[in-house]
N, C-alpha and C positions, 0 to 999 in steps of 0.2 A: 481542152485543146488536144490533149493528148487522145482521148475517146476517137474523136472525129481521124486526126491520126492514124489511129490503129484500123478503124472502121477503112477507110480509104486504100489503105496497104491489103487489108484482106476485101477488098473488093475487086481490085485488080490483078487477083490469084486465078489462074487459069484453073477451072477445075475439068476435068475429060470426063463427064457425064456419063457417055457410055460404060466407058471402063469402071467406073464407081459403080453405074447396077449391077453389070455382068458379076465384080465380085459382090455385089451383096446376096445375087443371087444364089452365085456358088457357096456361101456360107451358109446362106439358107437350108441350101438343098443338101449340104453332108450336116449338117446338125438336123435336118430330120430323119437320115437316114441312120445317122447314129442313135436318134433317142429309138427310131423304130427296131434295131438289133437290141436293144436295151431292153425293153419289151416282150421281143421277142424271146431273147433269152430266158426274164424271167417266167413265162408264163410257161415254157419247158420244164427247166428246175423245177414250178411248182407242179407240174402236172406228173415227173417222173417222184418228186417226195410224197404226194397224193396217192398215187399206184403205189408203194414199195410202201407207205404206211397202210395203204388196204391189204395188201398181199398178208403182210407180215401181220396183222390183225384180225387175218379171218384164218389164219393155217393155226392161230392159236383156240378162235371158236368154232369153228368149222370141221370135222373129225375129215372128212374126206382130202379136205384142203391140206391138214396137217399129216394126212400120209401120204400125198405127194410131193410136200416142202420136204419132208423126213428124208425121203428117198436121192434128193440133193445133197450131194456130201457137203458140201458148204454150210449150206442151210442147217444141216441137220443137227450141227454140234449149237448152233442158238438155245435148241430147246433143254440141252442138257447147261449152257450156261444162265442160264432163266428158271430154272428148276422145274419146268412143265413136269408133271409123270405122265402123263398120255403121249407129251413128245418123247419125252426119254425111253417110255416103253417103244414107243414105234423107231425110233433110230438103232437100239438094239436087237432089232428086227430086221432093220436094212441089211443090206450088202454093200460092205465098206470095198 
C-alpha cells in the first residue's frame, strides 16, 4: 500500500526537463574542461622535469655542455656541490 503511495506522489512531481539537461549539460562540459586542464598540466610539469633532467645530465657527460652550465652562476656551484672535478675545474675558470 504504501509502495503504490509513494509511487503515485512521485509521479505527479513536475519535473522541468529542459532545465535538468541544460544543467546536466553544463556539468558535463566544466568537468571535462577541468579533467582537460588537469592533463594539461601534467603533461607540462612532465615535459619541463624531462628537459631540466636532460639538461642537468648531459652538462655532466657532455664536456662542451658542462662549460656552458659552468659559465651560469647558478648552475655552476652544483658541480662543486656534486663533487664533479671537471665541473669544479671549469667553474674556477668562470667569471663570478
Amino acid at each position: 500500500m504504501k509502495e503504490k503511495l509513494i509511487k503515485s506522489t512521485i509521479e505527479t512531481i513536475t519535473v522541468p526537463e529542459e532545465a535538468v539537461t541544460q544543467a546536466i549539460q553544463l556539468g558535463i562540459s566544466k568537468g571535462t574542461s577541468k579533467q582537460f586542464r588537469i592533463k594539461k598540466r601534467i603533461k607540462w610539469v612532465s615535459f619541463v622535469a624531462v628537459a631540466i633532467a636532460f639538461i642537468g645530465i648531459s652538462g655532466f657527460i657532455v664536456p662542451s655542455v658542462a662549460q656552458v652550465l659552468a659559465d651560469i652562476p647558478g648552475v655552476g656551484k652544483l658541480y662543486q656541490k656534486f663533487g664533479d672535478p671537471f665541473g669544479a675545474e671549469l667553474t674556477k675558470d668562470a667569471p663570478h
